[in-house]
LOVEXDREN-619958 format. One record per residue: x, y, z of N, C-alpha, C in turn; residue number from 0. Coordinates in Angstrom, 2 decimals. Layout:
+---------+---------+---------+---------+---------+---------+---------+---------+---------+-------+
!     n_u !     n_v !     n_w !    ca_u !    ca_v !    ca_w !     c_u !     c_v !     c_w ! milum !
+---------+---------+---------+---------+---------+---------+---------+---------+---------+-------+
!       X !       Y !       Z !       X !       Y !       Z !       X !       Y !       Z !   NUM !
...
+---------+---------+---------+---------+---------+---------+---------+---------+---------+-------+
end
This chain:
+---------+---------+---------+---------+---------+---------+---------+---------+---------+-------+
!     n_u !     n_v !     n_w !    ca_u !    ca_v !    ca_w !     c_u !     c_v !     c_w ! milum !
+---------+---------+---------+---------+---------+---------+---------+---------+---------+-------+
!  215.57 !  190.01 !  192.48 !  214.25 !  190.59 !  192.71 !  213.47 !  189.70 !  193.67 !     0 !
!  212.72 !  190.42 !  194.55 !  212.33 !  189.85 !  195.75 !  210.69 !  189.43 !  194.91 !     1 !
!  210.18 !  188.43 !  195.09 !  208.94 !  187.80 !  194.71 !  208.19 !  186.93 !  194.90 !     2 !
!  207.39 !  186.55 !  195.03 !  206.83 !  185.32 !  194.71 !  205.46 !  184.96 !  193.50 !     3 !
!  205.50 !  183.95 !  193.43 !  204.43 !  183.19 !  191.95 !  203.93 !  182.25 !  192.38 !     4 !
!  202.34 !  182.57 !  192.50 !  201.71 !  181.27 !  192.44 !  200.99 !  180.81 !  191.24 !     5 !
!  200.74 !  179.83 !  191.71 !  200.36 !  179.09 !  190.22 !  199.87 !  177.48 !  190.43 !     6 !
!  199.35 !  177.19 !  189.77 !  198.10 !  175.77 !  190.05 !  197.04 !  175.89 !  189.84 !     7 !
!  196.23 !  176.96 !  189.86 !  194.91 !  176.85 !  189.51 !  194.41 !  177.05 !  188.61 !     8 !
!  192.80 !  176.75 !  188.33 !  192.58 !  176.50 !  186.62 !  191.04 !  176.76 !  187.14 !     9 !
!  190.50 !  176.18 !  186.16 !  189.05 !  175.58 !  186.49 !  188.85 !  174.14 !  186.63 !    10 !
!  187.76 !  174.02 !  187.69 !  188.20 !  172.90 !  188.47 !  186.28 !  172.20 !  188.49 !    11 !
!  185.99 !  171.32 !  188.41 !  184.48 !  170.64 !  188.89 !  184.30 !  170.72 !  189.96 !    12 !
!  183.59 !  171.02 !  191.01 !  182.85 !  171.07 !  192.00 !  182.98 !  169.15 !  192.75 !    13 !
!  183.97 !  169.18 !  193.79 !  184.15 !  167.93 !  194.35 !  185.40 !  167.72 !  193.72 !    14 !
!  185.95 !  168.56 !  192.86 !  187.41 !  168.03 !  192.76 !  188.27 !  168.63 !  193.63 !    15 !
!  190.27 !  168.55 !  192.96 !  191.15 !  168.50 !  193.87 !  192.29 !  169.54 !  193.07 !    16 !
!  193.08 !  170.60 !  193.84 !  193.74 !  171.23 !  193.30 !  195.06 !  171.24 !  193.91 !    17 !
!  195.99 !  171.52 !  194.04 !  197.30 !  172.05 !  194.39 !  197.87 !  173.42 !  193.78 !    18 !
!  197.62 !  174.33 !  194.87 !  198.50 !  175.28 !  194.21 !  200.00 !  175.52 !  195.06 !    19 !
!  200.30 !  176.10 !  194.20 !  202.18 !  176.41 !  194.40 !  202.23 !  177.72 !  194.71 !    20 !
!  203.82 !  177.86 !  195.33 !  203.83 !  179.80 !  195.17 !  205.41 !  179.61 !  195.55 !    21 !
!  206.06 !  180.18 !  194.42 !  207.39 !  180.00 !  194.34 !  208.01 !  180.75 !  195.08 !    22 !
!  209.12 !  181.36 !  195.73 !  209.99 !  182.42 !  196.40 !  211.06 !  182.30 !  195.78 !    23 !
!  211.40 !  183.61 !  195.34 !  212.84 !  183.95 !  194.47 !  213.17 !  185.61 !  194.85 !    24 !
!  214.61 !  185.31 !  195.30 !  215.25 !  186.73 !  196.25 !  215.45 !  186.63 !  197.37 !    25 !
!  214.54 !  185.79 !  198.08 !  214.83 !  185.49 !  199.42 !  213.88 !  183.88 !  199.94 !    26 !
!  214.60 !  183.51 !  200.98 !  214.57 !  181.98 !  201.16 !  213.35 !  182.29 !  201.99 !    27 !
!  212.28 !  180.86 !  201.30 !  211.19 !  180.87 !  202.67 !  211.53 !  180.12 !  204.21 !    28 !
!  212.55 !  179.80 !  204.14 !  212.71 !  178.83 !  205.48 !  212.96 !  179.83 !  206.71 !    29 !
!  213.25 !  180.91 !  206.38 !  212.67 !  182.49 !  207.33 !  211.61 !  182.52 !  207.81 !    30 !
!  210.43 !  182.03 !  207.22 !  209.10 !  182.41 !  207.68 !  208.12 !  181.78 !  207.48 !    31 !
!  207.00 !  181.84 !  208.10 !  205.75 !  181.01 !  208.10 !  205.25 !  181.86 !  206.88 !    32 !
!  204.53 !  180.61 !  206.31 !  204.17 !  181.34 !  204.77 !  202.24 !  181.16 !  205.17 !    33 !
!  201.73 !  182.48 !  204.41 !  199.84 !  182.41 !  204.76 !  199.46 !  182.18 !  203.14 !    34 !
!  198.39 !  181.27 !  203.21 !  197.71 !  181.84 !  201.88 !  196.04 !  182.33 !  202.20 !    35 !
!  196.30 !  182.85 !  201.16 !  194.87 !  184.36 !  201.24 !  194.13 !  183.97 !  199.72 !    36 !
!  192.91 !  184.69 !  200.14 !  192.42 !  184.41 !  198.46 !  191.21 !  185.68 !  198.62 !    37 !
!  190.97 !  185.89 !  197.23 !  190.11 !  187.27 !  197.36 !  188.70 !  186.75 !  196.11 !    38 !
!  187.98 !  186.26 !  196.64 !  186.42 !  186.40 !  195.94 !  186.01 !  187.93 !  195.39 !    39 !
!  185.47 !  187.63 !  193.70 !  184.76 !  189.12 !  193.26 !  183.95 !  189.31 !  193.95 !    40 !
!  184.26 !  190.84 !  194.49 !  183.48 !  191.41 !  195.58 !  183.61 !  191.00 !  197.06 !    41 !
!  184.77 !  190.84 !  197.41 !  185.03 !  190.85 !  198.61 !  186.50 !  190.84 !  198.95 !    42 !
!  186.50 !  190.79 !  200.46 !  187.93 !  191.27 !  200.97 !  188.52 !  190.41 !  200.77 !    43 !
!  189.88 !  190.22 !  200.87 !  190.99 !  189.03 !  201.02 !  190.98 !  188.48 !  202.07 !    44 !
!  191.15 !  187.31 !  202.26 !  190.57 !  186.98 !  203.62 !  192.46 !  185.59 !  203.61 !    45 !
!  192.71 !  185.19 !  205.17 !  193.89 !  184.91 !  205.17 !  192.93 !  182.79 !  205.09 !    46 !
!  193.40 !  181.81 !  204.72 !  192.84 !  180.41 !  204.90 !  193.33 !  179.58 !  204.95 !    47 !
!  194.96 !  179.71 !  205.50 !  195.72 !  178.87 !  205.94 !  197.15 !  178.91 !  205.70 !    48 !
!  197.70 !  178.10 !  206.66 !  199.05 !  178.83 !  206.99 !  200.20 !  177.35 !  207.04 !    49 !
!  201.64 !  177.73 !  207.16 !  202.43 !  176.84 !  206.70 !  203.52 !  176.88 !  208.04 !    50 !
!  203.92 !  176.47 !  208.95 !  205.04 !  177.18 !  209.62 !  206.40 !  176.66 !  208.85 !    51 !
!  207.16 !  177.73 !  209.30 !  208.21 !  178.04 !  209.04 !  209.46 !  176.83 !  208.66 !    52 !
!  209.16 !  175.51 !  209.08 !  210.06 !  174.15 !  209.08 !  209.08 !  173.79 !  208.00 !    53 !
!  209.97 !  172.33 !  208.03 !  209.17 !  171.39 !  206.55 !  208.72 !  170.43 !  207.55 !    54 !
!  207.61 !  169.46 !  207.29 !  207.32 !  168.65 !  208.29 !  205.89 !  167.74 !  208.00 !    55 !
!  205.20 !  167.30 !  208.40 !  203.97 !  167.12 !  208.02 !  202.93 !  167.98 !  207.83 !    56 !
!  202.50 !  167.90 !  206.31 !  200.95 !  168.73 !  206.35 !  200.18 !  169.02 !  207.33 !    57 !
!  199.80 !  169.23 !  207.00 !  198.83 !  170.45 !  208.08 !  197.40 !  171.43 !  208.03 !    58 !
!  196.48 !  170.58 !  208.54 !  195.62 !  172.12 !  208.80 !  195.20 !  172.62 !  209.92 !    59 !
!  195.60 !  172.88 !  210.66 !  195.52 !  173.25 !  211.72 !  195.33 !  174.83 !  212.02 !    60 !
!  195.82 !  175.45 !  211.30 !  195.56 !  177.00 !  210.61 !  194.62 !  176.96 !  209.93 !    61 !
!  193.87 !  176.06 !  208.97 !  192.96 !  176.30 !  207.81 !  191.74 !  176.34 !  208.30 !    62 !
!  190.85 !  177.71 !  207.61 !  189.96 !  177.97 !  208.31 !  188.92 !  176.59 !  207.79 !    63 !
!  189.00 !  175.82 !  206.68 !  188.22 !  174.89 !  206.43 !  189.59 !  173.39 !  206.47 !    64 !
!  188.83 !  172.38 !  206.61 !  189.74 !  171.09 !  206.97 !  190.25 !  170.35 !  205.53 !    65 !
!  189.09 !  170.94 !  204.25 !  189.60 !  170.58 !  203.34 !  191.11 !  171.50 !  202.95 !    66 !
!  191.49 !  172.80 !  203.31 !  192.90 !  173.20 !  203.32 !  193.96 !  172.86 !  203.91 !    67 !
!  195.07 !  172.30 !  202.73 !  195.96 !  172.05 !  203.40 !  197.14 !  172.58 !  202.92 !    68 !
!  198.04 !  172.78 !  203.91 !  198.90 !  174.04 !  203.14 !  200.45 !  173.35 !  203.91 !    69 !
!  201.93 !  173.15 !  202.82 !  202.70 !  172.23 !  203.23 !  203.65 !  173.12 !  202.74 !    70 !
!  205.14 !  172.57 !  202.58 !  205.52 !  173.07 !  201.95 !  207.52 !  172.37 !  201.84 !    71 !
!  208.15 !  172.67 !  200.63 !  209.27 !  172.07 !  200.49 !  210.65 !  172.62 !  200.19 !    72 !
!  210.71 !  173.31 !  201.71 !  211.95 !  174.15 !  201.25 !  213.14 !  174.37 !  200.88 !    73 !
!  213.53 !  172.69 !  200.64 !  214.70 !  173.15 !  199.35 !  214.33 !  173.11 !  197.93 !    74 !
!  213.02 !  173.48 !  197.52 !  212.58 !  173.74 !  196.30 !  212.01 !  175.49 !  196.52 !    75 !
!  212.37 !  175.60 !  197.96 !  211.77 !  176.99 !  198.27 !  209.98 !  177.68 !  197.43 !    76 !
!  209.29 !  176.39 !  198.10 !  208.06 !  176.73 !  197.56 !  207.37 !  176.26 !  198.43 !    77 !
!  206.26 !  176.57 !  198.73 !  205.23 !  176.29 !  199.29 !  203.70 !  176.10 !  198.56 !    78 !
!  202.91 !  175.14 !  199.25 !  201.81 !  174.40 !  198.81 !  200.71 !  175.03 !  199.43 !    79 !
!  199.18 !  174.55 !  198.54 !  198.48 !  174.58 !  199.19 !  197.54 !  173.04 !  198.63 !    80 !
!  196.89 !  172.45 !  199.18 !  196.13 !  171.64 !  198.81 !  194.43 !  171.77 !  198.97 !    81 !
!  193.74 !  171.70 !  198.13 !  192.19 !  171.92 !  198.05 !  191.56 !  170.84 !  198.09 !    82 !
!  190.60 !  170.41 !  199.13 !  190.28 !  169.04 !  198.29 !  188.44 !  169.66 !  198.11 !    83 !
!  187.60 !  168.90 !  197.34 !  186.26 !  168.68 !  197.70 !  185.86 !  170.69 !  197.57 !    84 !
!  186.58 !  170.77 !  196.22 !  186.14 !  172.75 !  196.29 !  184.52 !  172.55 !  195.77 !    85 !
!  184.11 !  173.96 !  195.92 !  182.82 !  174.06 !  196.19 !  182.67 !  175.26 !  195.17 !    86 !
!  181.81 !  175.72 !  194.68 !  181.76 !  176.93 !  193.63 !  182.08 !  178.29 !  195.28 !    87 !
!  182.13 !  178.07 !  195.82 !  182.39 !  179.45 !  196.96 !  183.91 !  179.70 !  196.99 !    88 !
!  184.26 !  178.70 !  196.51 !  186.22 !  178.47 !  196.29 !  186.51 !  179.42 !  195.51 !    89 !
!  185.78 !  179.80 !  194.12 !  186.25 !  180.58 !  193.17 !  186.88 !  182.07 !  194.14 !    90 !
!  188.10 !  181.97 !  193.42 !  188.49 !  182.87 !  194.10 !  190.36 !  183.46 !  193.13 !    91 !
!  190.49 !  184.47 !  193.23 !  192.18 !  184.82 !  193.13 !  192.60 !  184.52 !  194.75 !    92 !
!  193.87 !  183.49 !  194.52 !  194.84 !  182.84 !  195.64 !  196.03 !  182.96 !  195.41 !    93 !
!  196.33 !  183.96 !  197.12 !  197.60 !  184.69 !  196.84 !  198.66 !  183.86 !  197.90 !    94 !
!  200.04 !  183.57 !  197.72 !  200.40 !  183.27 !  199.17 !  201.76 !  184.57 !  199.71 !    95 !
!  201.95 !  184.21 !  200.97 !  202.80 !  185.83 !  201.65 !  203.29 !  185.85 !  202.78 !    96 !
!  204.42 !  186.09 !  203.33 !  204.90 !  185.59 !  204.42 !  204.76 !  186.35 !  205.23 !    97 !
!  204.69 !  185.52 !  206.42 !  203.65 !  186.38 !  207.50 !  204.58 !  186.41 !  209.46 !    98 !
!  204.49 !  186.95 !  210.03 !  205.46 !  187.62 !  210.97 !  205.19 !  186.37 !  212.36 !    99 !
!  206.11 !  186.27 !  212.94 !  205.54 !  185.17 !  214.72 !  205.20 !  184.11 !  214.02 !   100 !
!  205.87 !  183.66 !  212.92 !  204.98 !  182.17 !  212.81 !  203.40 !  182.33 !  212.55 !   101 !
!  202.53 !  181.02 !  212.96 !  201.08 !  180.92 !  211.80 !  199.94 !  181.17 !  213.14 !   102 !
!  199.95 !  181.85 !  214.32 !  198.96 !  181.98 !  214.78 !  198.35 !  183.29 !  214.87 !   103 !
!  198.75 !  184.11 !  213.89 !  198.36 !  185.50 !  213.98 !  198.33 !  185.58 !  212.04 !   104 !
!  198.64 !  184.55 !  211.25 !  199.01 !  185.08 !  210.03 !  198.00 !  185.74 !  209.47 !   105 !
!  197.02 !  185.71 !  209.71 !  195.76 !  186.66 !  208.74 !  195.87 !  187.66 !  208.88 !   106 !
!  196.56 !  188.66 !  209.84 !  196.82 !  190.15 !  210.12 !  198.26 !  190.24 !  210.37 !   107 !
!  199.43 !  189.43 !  209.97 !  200.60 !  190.04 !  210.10 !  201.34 !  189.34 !  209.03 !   108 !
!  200.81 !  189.69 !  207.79 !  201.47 !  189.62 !  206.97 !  202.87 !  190.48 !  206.65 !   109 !
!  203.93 !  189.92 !  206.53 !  205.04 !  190.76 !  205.45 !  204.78 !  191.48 !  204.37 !   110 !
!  205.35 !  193.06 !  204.40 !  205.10 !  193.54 !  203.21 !  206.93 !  193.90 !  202.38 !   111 !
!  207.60 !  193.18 !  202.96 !  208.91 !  193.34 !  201.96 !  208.45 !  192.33 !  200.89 !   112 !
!  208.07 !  191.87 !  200.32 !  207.65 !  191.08 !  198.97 !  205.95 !  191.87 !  198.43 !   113 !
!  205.82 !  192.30 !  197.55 !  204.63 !  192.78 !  197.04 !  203.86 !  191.40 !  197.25 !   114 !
!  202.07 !  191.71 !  197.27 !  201.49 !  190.37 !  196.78 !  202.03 !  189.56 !  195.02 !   115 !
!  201.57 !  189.00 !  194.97 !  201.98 !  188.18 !  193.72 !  200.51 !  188.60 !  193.21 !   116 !
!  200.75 !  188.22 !  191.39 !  199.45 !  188.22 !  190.89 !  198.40 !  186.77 !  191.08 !   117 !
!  199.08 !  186.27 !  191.72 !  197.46 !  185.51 !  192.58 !  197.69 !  184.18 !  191.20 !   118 !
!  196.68 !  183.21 !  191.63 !  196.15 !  182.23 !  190.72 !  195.11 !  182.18 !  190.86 !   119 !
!  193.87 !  182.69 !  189.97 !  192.57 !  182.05 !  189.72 !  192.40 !  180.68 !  189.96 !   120 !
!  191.24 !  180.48 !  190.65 !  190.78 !  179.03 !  191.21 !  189.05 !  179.35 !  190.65 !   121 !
!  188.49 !  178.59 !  189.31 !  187.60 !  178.71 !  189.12 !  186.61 !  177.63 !  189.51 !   122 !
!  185.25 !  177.49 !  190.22 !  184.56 !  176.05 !  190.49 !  183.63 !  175.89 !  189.74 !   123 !
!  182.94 !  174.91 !  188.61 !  182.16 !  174.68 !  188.34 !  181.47 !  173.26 !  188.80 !   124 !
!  179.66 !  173.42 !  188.67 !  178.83 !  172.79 !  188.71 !  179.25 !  171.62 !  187.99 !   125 !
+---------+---------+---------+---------+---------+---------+---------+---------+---------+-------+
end
């Protein structure tokens, strides 16, 4: 079964640090640049950073904020994201999804042979 699972997030203090994960099982991520997305109540999914396709040094260079950092270790066939310094605007469901040309288009060319995953809640408190 083609899938992926993320998972890492919780509730978190305001100025702390998270890592989330997002597993791939059915098919190998070293195929593709992996995006992660996250969807705030009441709003769209929006894409906030991206992974290319090799293993290599972290990275944000895709992330729409500098505290995202998104890595990843593909003979564990998973990919990362790193949060640092979240903010209560973080709260959010965070999905990750592999995305087409590599990471300079990933917010609109996502893959749809893998459904989204059910996401990981990222809660921020005061």
């Amino acid at each position: 079964q083609v899938q992926l699972v993320e998972s890492g997030g919780g509730l978190v203090q305001a100025g702390g640090s998270l890592r989330l994960s997002c597993a791939a099982s059915g098919f190998s991520l070293i195929h593709y640049a992996i995006g992660w997305f996250r969807q705030a109540p009441g709003k769209q999914r929006e894409g906030i950073a991206c992974t290319p396709e090799t293993d290599g040094p972290t990275s944000n260079v895709y992330s729409v904020s500098g505290r995202f950092t998104a890595s990843r270790d593909n003979a564990k066939n998973t990919a990362y994201l790193q949060i640092n310094g979240v903010t209560p605007e973080d709260t959010a469901l965070y999905y990750c999804a592999p995305v087409s040309d590599g990471c300079s288009g990933y917010r609109t060319r996502r893959l749809d042979f893998v459904s989204w995953g059910q996401g990981t809640q990222v809660t921020v408190s005061l």
